[in-house]
C-alpha positions as CSV (number, residue, x, y, z in Angstrom):
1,X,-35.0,-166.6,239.5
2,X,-34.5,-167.4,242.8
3,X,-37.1,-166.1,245.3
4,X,-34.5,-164.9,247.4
5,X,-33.6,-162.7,245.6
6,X,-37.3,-161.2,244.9
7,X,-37.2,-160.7,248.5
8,X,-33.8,-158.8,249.0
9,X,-34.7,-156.8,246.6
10,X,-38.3,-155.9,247.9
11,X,-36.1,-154.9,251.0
12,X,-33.5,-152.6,249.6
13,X,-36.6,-150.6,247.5
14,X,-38.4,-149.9,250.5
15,X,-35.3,-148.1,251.9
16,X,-34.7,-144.6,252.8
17,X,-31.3,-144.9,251.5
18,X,-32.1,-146.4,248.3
19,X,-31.1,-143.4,246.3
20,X,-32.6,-142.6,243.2
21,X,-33.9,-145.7,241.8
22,X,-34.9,-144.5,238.4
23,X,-30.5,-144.0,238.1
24,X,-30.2,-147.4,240.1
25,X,-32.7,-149.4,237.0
26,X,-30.1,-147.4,234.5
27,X,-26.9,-149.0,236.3
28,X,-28.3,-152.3,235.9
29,X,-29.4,-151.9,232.3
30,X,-25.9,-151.0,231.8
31,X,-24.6,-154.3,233.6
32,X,-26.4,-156.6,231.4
33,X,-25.0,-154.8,228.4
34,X,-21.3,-154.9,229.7
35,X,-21.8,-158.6,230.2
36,X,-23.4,-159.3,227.2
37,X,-21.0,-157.7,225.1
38,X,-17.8,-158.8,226.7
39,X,-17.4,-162.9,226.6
40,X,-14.7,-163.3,228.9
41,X,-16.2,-161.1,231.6
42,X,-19.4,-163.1,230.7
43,X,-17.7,-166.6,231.0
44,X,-15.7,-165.8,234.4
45,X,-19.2,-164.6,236.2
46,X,-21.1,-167.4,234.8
47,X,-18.4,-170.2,235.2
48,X,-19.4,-172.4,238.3
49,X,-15.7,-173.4,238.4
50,X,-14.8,-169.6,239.5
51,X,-15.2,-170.0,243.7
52,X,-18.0,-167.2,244.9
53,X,-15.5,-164.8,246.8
54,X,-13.3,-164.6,243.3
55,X,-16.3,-163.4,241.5
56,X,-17.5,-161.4,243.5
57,X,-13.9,-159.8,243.8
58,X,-14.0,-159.3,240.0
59,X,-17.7,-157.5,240.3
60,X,-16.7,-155.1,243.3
61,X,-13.4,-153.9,241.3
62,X,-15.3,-153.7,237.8
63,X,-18.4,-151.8,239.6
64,X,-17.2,-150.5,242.7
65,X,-16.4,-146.8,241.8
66,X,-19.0,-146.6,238.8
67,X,-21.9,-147.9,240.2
68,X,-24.4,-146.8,243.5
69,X,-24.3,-148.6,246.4
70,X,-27.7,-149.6,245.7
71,X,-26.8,-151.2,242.4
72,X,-23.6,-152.9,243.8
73,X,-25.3,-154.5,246.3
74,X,-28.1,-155.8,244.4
75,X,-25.8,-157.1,241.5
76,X,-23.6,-158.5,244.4
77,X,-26.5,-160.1,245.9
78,X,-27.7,-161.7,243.1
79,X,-24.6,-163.0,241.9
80,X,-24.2,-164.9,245.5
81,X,-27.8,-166.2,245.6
82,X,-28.5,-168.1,242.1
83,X,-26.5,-170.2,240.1
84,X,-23.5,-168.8,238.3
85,X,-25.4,-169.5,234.7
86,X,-28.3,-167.6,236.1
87,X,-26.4,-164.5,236.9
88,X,-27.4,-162.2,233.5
89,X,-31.3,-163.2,233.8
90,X,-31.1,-162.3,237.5
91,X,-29.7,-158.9,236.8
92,X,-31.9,-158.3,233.7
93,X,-35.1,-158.8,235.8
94,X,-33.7,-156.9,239.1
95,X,-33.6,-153.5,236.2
96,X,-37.8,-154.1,236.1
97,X,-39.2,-154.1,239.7
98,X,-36.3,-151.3,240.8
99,X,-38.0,-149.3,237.4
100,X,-41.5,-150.2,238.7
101,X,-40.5,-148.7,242.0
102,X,-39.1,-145.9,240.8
103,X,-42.2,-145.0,238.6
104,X,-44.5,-145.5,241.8
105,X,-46.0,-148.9,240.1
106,X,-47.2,-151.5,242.5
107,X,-47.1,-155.1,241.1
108,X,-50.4,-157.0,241.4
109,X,-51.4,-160.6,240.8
110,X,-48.6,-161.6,242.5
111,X,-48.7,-166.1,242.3
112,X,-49.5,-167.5,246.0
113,X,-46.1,-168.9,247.2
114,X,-46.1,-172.7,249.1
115,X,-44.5,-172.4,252.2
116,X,-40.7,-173.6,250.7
117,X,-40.8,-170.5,248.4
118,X,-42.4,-168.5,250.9
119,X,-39.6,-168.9,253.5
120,X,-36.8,-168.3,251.0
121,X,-38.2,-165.2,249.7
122,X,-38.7,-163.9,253.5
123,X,-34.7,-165.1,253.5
124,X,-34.0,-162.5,251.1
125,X,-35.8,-159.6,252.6
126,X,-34.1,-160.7,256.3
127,X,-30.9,-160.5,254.6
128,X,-31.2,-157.2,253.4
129,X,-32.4,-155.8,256.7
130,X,-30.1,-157.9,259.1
131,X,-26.6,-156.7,257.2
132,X,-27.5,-153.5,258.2
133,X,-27.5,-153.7,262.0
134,X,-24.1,-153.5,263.5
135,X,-23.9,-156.1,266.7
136,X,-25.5,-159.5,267.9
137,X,-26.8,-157.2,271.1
138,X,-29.1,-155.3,269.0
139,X,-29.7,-158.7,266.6
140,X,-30.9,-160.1,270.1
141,X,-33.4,-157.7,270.5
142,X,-34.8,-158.3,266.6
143,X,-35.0,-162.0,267.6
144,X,-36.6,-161.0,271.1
145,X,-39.0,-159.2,269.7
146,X,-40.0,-161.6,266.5
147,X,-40.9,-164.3,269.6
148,X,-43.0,-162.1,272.2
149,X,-44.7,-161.2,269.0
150,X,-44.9,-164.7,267.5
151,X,-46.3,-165.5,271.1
152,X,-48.6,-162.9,271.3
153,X,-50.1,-164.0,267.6
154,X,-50.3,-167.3,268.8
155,X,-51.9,-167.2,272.5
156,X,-54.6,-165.2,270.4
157,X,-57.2,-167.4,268.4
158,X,-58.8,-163.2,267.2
159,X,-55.7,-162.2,265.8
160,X,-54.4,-165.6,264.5
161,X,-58.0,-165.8,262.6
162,X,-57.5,-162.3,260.7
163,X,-54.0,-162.8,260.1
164,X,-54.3,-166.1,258.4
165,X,-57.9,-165.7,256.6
166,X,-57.3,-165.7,253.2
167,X,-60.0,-163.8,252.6
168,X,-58.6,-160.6,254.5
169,X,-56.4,-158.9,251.9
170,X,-53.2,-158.6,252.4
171,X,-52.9,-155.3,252.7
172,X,-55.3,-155.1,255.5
173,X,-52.7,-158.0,257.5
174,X,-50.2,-155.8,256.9
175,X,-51.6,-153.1,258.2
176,X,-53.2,-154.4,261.7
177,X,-49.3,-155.9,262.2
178,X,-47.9,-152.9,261.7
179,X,-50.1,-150.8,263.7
180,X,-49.9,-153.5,266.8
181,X,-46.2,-152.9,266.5
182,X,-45.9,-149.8,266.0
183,X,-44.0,-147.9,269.3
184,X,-43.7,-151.6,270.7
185,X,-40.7,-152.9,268.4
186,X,-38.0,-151.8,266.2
187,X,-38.5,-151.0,262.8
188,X,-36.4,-154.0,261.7
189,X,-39.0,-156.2,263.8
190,X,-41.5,-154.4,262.5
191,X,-40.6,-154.7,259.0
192,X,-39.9,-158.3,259.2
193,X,-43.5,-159.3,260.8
194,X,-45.7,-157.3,258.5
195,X,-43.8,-158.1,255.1
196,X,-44.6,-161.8,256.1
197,X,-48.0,-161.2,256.1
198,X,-47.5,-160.5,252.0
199,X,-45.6,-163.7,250.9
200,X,-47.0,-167.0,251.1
201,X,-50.4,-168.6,252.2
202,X,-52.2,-166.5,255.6
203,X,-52.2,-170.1,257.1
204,X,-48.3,-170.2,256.7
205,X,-47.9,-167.0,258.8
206,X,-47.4,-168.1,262.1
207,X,-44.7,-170.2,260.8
208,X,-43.3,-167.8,258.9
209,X,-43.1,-166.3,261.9
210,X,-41.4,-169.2,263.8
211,X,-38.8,-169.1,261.0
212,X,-37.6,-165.6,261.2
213,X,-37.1,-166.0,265.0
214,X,-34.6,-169.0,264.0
215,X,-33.5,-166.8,260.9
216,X,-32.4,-164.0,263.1
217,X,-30.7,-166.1,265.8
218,X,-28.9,-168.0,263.0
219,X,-27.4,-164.8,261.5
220,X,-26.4,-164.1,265.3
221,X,-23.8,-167.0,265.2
222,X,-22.6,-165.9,261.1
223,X,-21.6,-162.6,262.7
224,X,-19.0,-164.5,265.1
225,X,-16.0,-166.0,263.6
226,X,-14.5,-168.7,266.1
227,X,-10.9,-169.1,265.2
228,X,-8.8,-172.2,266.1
229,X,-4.7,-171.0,266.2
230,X,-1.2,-172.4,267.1
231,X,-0.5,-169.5,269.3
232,X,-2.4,-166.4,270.7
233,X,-2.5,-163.4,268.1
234,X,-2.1,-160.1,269.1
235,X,-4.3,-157.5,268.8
236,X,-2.7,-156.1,265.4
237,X,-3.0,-159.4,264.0
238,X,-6.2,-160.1,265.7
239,X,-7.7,-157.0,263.4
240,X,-6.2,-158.0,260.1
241,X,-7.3,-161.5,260.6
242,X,-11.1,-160.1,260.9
243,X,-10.5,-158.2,258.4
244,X,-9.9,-161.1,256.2
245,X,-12.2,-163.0,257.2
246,X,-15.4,-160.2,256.8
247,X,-14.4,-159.8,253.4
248,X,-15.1,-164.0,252.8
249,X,-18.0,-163.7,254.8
250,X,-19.3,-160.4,252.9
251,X,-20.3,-158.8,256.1
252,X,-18.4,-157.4,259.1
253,X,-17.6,-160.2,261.6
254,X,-16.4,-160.7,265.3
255,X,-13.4,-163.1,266.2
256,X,-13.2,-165.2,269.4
257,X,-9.3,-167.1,269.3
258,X,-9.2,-170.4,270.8
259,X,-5.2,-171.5,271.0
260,X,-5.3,-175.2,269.3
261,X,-1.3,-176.8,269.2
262,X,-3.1,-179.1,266.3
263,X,-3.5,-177.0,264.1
264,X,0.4,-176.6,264.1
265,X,0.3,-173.4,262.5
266,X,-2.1,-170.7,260.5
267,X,-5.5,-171.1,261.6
268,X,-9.0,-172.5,261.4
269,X,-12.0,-170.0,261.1
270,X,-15.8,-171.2,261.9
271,X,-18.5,-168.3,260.7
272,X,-21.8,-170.2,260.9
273,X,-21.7,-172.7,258.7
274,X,-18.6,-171.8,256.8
275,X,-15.3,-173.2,257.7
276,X,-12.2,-171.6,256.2
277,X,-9.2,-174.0,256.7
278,X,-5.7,-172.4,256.1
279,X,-3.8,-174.3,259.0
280,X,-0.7,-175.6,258.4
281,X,-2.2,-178.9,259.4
282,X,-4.9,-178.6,256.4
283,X,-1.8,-178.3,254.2
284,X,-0.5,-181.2,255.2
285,X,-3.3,-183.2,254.6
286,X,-3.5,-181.8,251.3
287,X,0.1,-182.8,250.3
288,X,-0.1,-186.2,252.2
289,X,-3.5,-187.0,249.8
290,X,-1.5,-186.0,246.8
291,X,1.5,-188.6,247.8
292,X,-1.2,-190.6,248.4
293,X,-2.5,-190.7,244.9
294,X,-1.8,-193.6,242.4
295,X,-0.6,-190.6,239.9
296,X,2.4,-189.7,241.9
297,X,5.5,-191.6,240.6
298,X,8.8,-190.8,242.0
299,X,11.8,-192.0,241.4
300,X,14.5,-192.5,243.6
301,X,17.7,-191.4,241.8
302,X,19.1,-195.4,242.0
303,X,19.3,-196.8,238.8
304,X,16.9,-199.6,237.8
């Protein structure tokens, strides 16, 4: 189980919108028993051959009209973040916290996280909260406000003692964070800084801190798409292309068109890290590796 995914899902529990989670813990106990008992939907969601986007396509039409939001976007989630042969064991342990929530049960005796788990379970919980804000401007202020924080916590030796003393509870962290927030920063800021006081070592904290800051200003740059084109595109073409490109990324993304003659024809989109290469020059390369290859014989119609 990936940490990760413990966190995006401590994230979508603690939402308003949730739904009714008790219905939510049903719709994934009946996920796990539609892919146990259908091999071929079992073998295309678990084969690491089967590109991301193409299973998640095959989830979203399966689920999309049967299933809550909530649940689809958990499943989806968790079917991005592990390993393809993981994908059933995710979803059968995402049915028991989103139970335990539902019930009112809060899990105790939680194991200590080093600070590489730490930070990827913090991922998670980001995730969750940053897809829902709709522009880098107010992503901007998230970040703005993690670092005045981060520099407040820091510039003070009082509150940098309490808040990584292991012997302060972490409730009690949680708590003073939230109250010096409170009125001062958004609830996404908010959020962020005080569920870092419950993962990982208190001495980690500060860094946790530091981490988010970069986290938030990284996801900044994944919501811009900078495309590479032959020509300009109009503004028709300019919608369907982000269009396209949101449904790769999974999340709703801004295009900035830079005219390239290179790239011949087609384009060449950059969304963070993510490059999606469907110039014509791409092509080309493709076809000229192929000819390359010692497997392609041709003949040349003389006779030998």
């Amino acid at each position: 189980m990936r940490q990760s995914i413990r966190g995006y899902t401590d994230a979508v529990i603690e939402e308003p919108s949730r739904g009714d989670l008790a219905g939510v813990a049903n719709e994934l106990a009946g996920i796990v028993a539609l892919v146990r008992g259908s091999p071929d939907l079992r073998f295309v969601l678990s084969d690491p051959d089967v590109a991301v986007p193409a299973r998640r396509g095959v989830i979203t039409d399966l689920l999309g009209s049967r299933v809550s939001p909530t649940t689809l976007r958990l499943v989806t989630f968790a079917l991005e973040a592990d390993r393809p042969g993981e994908f059933l064991d995710d979803v059968t342990w995402l049915a028991e916290p989103v139970d335990a929530a539902a019930q009112g049960l809060v899990p105790i005796g939680d194991v200590v996280l080093g600070r590489h788990a730490a930070v990827e379970r913090m991922d998670g919980y980001a995730t969750a909260l940053l897809q829902d804000i709709p522009d880098k401007g107010a992503l901007g202020d998230v970040e703005d406000e993690l670092f005045r924080f981060m520099r407040i916590v820091g510039g003070s030796g009082e509150l940098l003692g309490v808040l990584s003393n292991r012997e302060v509870d972490a409730a009690t962290r949680r708590s003073l964070v939230e109250d010096l927030l409170r009125g001062r920063a958004s609830s996404t800021t908010t959020r962020l800084a005080a569920y870092a006081t419950q993962v990982g070592r208190p001495r980690d904290y500060e860094n946790l801190l530091a981490h988010l800051v970069d986290r938030v200003a990284a996801e900044s740059n994944r919501r811009l798409a900078t495309v590479r084109t032959a020509i300009d595109l109009d503004e028709d073409r300019r919608r369907h292309l982000a269009a396209a490109l949101s449904r790769v990324a999974g999340h709703d993304v801004d295009i900035r068109v830079t005219v390239d003659p290179t790239v011949l024809g087609g384009f060449v989109a950059t969304i963070g890290d993510t490059v999606v290469d469907g110039s014509t020059r791409h092509r080309l390369d493709l076809l000229k590796a192929r000819l390359d290859t010692p497997e392609a014989d041709f003949t040349t119609g003389e006779p030998s």
